[in-house]
C-alpha atoms as one frame of an Amber mdcrd trajectory, in Angstrom:
protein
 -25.813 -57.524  -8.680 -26.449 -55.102 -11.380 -25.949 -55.900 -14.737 -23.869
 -54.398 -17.642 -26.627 -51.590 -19.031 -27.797 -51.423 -15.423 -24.526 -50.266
 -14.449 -23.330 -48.270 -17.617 -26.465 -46.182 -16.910 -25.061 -44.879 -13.576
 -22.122 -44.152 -15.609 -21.626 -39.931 -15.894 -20.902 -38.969 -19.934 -17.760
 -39.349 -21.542 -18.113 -36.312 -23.262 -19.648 -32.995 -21.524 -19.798 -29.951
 -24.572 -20.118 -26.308 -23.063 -21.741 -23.820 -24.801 -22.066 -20.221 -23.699
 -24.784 -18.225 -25.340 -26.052 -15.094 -26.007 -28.757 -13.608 -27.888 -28.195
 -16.734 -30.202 -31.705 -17.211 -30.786 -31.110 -17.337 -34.557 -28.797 -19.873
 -34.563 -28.986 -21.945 -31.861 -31.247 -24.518 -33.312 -28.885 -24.830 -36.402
 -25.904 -24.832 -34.093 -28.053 -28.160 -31.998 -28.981 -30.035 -35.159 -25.147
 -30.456 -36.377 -23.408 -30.956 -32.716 -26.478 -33.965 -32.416 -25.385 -35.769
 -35.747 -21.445 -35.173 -34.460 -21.921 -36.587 -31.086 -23.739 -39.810 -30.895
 -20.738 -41.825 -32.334 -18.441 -40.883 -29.840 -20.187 -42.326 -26.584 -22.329
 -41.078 -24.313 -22.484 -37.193 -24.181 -24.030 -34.384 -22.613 -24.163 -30.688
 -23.916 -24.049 -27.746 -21.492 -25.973 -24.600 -22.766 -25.281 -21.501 -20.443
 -27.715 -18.590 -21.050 -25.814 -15.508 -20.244 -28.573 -13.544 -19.486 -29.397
 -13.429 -22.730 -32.579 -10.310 -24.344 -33.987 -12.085 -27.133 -35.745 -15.672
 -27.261 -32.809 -17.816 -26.488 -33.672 -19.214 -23.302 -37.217 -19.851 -24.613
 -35.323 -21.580 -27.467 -33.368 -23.752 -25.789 -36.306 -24.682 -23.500 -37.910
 -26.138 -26.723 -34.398 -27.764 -28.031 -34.143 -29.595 -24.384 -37.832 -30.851
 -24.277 -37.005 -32.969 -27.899 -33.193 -34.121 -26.633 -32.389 -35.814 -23.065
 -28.495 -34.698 -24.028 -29.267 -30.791 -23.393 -28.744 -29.101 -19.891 -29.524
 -25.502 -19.703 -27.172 -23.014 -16.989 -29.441 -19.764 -16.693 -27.567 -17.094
 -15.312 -29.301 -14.615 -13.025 -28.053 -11.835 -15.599 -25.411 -10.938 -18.487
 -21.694 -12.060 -16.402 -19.875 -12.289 -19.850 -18.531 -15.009 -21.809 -15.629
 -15.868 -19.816 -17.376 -15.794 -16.902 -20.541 -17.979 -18.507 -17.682 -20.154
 -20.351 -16.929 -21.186 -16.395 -20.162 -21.506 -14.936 -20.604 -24.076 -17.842
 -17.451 -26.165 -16.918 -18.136 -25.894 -13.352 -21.635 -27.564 -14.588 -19.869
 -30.853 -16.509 -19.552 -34.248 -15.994 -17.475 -35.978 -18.775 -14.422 -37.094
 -18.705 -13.763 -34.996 -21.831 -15.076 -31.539 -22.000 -15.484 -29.383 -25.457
 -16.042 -25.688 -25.038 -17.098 -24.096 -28.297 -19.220 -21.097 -29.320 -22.708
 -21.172 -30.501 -22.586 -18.902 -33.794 -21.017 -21.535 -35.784 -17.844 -20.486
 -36.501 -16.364 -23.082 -34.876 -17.422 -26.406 -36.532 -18.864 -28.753 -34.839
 -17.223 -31.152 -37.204 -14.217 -31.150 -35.731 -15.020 -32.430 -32.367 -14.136
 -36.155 -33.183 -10.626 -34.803 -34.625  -9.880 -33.226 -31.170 -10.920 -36.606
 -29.413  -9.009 -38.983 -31.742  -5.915 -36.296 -30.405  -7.631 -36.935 -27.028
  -7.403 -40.591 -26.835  -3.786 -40.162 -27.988  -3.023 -39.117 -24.769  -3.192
 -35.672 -24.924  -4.493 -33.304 -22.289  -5.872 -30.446 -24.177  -6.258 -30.271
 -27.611  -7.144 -26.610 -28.540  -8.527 -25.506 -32.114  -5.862 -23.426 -34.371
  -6.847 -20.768 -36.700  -6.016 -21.717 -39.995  -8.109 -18.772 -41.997  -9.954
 -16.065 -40.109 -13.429 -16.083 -42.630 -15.719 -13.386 -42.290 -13.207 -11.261
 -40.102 -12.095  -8.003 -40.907  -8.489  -7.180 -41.974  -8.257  -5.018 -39.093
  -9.239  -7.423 -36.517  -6.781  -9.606 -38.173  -3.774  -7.334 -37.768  -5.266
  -6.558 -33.777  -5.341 -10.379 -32.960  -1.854 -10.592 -34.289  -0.363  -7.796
 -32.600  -2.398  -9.062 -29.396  -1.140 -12.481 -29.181   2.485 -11.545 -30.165
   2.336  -8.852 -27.326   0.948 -12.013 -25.290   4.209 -14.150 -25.760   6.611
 -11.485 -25.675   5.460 -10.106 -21.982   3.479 -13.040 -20.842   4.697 -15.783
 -18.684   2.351 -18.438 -19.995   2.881 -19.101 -23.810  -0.553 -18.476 -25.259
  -1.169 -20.079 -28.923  -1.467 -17.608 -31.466  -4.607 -17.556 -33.555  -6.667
 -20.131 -30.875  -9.653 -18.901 -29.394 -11.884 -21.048 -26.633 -12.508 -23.716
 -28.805 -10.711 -26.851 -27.358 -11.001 -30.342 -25.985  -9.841 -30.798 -22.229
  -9.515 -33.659 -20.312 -10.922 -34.279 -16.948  -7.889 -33.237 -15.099  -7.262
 -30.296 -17.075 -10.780 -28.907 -16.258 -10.700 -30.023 -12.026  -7.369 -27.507
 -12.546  -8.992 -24.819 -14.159 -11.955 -24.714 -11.536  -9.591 -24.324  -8.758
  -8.582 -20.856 -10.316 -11.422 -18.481  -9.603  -9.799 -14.970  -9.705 -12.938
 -12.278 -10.695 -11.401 -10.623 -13.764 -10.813 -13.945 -16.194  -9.044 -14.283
 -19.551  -9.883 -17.835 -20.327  -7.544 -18.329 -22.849  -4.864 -17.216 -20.844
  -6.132 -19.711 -17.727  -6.338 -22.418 -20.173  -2.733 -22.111 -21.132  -1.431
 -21.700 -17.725  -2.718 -24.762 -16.361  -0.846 -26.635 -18.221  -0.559 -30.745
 -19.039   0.045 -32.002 -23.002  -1.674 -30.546 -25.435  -1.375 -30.183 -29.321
  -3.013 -28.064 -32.192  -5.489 -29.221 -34.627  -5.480 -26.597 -37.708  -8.858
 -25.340 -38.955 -10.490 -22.500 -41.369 -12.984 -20.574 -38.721 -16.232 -19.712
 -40.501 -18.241 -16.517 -40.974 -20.857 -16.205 -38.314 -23.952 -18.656 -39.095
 -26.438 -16.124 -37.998 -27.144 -13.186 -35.898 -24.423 -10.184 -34.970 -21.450
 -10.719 -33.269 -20.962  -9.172 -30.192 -17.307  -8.310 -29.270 -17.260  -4.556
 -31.014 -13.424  -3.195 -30.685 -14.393  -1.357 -27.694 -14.738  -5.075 -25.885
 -12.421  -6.447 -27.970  -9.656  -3.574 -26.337 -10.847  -4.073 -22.767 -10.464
  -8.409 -23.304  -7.264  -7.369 -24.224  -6.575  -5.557 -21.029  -7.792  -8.734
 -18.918  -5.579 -10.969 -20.599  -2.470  -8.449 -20.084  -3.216  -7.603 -16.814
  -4.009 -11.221 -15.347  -0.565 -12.851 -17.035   1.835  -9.861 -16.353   3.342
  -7.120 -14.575   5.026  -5.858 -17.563   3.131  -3.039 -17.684   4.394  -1.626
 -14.494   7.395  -2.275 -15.564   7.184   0.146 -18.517   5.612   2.372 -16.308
   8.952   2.292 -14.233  11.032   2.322 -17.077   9.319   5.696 -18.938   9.540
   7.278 -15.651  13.533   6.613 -15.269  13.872   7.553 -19.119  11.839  11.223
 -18.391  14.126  11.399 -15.461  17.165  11.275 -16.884  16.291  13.729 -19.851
  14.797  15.947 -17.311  18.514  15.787 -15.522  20.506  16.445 -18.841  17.897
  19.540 -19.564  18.409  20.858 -16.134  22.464  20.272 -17.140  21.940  22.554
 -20.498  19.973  25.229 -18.817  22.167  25.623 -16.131  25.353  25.437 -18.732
  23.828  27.750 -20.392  22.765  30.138 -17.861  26.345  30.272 -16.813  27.533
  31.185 -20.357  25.256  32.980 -21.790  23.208  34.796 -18.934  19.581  33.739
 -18.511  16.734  35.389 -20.779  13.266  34.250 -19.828  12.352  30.975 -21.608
  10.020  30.983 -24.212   6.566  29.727 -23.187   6.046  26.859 -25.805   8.887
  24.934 -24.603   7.306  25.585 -20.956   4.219  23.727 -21.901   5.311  21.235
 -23.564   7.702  20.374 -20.955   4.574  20.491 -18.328   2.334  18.575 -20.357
   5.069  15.822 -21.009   5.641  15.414 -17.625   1.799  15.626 -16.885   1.128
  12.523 -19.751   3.588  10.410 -18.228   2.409  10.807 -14.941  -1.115  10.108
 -16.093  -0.337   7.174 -18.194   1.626   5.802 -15.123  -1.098   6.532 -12.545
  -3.770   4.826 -14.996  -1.369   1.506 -15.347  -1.413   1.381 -11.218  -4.957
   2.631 -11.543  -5.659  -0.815 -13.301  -3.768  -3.402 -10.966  -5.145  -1.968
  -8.170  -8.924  -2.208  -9.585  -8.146  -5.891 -10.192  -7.124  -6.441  -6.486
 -10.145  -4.192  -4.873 -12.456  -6.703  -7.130 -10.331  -9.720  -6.005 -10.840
  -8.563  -2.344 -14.565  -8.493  -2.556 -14.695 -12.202  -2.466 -18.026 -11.778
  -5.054 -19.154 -15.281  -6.017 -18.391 -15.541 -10.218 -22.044 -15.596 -11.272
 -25.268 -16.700  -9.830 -27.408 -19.093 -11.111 -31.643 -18.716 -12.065 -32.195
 -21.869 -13.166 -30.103 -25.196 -13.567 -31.986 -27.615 -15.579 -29.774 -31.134
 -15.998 -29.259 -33.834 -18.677 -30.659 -36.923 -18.561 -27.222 -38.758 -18.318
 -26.264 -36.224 -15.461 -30.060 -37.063 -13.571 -29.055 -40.632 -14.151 -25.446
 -40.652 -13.130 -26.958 -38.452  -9.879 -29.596 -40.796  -8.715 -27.145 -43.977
  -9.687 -24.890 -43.042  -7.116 -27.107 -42.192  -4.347 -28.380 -45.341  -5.070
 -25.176 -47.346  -4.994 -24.557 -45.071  -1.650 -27.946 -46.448  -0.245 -26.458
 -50.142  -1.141 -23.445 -49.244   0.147 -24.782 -48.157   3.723 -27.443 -51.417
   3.332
């Protein structure tokens, strides 16, 4: 028979944390040396580093990192996917029966990991980090992250947490859900709400960027925004249908005046500014409605493709996930013994 350590070293980690990276070569080291004094205490762990195809030294970075700590498993992606897409490839890649997804640049403390376990081993599913204070952040972006996540609950059928970005705890169940839902164009935070299960908040102040540049300029801020309203609603097409009733309608009560008018007062040639503006309203609406079918039907050619999510260049394990890996083949080879 195997013994107790024999046996708990078979054992997969409790705690899997995902980290999607890049161009964090600044940071990453600093980001490694707190998560390492946060994690021990908790149980066994693993951490999940997914290079997103990153320019600078980061993968040569985390190379070093990995050859000082057994805990470190690094995802290289065969290029740049994005973050939602690298966020994935990283829980597709865990083993705990907790997993953590937070960012590398620091703004998300570390620290609080063992607050969203102790909500954890309450009995709750996820347990999802709540902006308190947006440090470091524009006022603008403020305002836009307001208006976004209002927008979100309004038209959305999922109710998405205001002021929460990726940063959560999720339990094994929760995370075998959210791998079954592999649809190309991803808003993560969206997909983590719809699954479902308990959950609760855990309030926080989010930090000014450690090091480095961010890297979601407005442009990719706007076009995150897009996925998230386009992958959680229809409501868009909706508006579409309902501008298009409204121009009807005053397009039938002009036609009513001209022609009560005509009969009146004769019929002098209309002047040509009202002409164009008339065209070019009609023109704008029918552009802004063939750009909001334009979208949907973008997302379904993608969908249709049947693409895989993101390849993989190199997948080098932990040592708990080795372990756990040659532990059961071994208790298979028992087994069939």
């Amino acid at each position: 028979m195997l013994d107790v350590a024999a046996f708990q070293a078979l054992l997969p980690p409790v705690f899997s944390v995902v980290v999607p990276a890049f161009n964090e070569a600044e940071g990453i080291a600093a980001f490694h040396r707190r998560l390492a004094v946060v994690m021990p205490p908790l149980g066994t762990w693993e951490v999940i580093y997914v290079n997103d195809g990153s320019t600078d030294a980061t993968l040569a970075a985390l190379r070093a990192l990995r050859q000082a700590d057994p805990h470190i498993a690094i995802v290289n992606l065969s290029r740049n996917f994005g973050k939602e897409i690298a966020t994935t490839a990283g829980l597709d890649h865990a083993h705990g029966d907790a997993v953590v997804v937070i960012d590398a640049d620091l703004q998300d403390p570390p620290e609080l990991i063992p607050t969203l376990v102790a909500s954890w081993r309450q009995g709750f599913d996820t347990v999802y980090a709540q902006r308190r204070a947006r440090l470091g952040e524009t006022c603008l972006k403020r305002a836009t992250a307001a208006v976004f996540y209002r927008l979100m609950r309004r038209m959305g059928r999922v109710e998405l947490p205001p002021n929460t970005g990726d940063f959560r705890l999720m339990s094994k169940r929760v995370v075998d859900a959210v791998r079954q839902l592999r649809e190309r164009h991803r808003f993560m935070k969206g997909v983590f709400a719809w699954v479902g299960f308990p959950s609760c908040a855990i309030l926080y102040d989010r930090a000014p960027r450690h090091a480095g540049a961010t890297k979601w300029n407005y442009w990719k801020l706007w076009n995150l925004a897009l996925e998230g309203i386009t992958s959680f609603t229809v409501m868009p097409l909706k508006v579409a249908t309902y501008l298009g009733v409204v121009v009807a309608l005053l397009a039938a009560v002009y036609a009513a005046q001209v022609v009560v008018k005509t009969l009146l007062f004769g019929n002098p040639v209309a002047g040509y500014p009202s002409l164009m503006t008339v065209v070019l309203l009609l023109g704008g609406v029918q552009l802004m409605t063939l750009g909001v079918i334009g979208e949907y039907l973008g997302r379904v050619f993608n969908e249709t493709k049947q693409r895989p999510l993101y390849l993989v260049e190199a997948y080098q394990p932990s040592a708990a996930a080795t372990s756990f890996a040659e532990g059961r083949r071994t208790v298979e080879r028992i087994g069939k013994g």
